[in-house]
C-alpha positions in Angstrom: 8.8 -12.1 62.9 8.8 -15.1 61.4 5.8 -16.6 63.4 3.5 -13.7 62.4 4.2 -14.2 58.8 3.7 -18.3 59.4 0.2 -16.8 61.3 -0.8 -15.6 57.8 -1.8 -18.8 56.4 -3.5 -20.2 59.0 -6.4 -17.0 58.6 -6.6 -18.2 55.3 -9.8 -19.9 54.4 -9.1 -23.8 53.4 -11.3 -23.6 50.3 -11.1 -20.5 48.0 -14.5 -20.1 45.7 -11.8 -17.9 43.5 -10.6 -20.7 41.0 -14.4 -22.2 40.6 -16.2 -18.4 39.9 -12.6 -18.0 37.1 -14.1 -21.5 35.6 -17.6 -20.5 35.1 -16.6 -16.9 34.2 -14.2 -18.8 31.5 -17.3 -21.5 30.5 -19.4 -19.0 30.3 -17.1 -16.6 27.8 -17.1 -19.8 25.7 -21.0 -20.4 25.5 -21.0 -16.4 24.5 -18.6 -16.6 22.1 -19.7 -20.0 20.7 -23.5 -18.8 20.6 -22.2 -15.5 18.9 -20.2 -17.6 16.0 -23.3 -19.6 15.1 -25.2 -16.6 14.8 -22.7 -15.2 12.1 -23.0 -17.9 10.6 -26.5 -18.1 9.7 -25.9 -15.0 8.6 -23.5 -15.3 6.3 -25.1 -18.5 5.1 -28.5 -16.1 4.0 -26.1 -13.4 2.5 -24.1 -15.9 0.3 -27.2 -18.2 -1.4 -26.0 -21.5 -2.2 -22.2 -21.8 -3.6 
């Protein structure tokens, strides 16, 4: 029993592409969200004039 659960993790690929595709999803959400905020902004800028 114990050597088939020990077996497990040697199938398991060394390097997971899991962490790096959460990183870019997560960079990517920022660049978004950023783009989004400076968009909101010039629009808010043209609907308030100069105060």
């Amino acid at each position: 029993m114990a050597h088939a659960n020990s077996a497990q993790f040697t199938e398991a690929p060394v390097f997971s592409f899991k962490p790096l595709m959460a990183l870019r999803n997560y960079i990517l959400l920022l660049a978004s969200a950023f783009s989004e905020a400076k968009i909101l902004e010039q629009k808010s800028r043209k609907n308030s004039g100069n105060w």
